[in-house]
N, C-alpha and C positions, 0 to 999 in steps of 0.2 A: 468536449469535456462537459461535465455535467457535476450539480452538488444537490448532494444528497444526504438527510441530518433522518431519514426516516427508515434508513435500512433497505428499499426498493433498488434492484439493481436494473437499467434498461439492458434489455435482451442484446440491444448490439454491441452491448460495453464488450472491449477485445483485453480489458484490465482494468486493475483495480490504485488509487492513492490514496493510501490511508494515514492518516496525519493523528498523531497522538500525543501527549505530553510525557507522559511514562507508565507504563502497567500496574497502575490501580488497580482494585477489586474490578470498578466500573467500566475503565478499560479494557480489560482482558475477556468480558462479558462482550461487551461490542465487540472487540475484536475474532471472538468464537462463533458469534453471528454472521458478519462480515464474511469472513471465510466459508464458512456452510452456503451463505448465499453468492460467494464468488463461482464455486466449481472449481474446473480446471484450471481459472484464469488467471492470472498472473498478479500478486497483489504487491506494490510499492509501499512498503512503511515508512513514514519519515515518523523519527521521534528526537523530542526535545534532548541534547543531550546523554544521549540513553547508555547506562552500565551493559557492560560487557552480557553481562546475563539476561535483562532484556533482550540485548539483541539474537542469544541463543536462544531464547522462548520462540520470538517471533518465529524466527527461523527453523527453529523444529517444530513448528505449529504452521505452517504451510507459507509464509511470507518468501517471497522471491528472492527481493534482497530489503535490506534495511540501510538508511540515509540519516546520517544524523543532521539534527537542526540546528544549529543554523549550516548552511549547508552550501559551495561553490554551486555553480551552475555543472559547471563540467561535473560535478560528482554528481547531479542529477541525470544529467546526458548518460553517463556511467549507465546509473540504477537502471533507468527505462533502455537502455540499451541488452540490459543482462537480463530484463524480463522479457526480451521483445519487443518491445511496444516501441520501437521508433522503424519510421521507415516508410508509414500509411500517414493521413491527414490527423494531426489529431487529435479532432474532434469526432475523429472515427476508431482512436483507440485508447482512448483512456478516459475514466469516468472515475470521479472522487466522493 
């Protein structure tokens, strides 16, 4: 796992965490970046609390699944489970 505040994704990354507060203007800007720079891969959102409609944006704007925050572990096992990304090391599949 890897963090990253400058929008650079590494080439090995097998997925994406994207941790947000709630879709701002500024937000949803990052978040259209993020995705362009994801590709294929698989992006986990967590967001604080998030309304219903939020979590439809994400999600019809390329998010895998959406995780609210504050959030069980198990519903995280869930999230990365339903993207893929568990199963490998992983510091070999997920990057934040």
């Amino acid at each position: 796992a890897c963090w990253r505040r400058d929008g650079s994704l590494p080439s090995e990354a097998q997925g994406i965490v994207w941790a947000g507060t709630s879709l701002t203007a500024s937000q949803q800007q990052r978040w259209r970046q993020l995705r362009q720079a994801a590709g294929a891969r698989p992006i986990v959102a967590l967001l604080d609390f998030p309304r219903w409609q939020e979590v439809a944006e994400l999600l019809d704007n390329g998010a895998t699944t959406v995780i609210a925050k504050p959030f069980l572990l198990g519903d995280l096992r869930a999230g990365f489970a339903q993207a893929g990304l568990l199963g490998a090391a992983p510091s070999q599949k997920l990057s934040a």
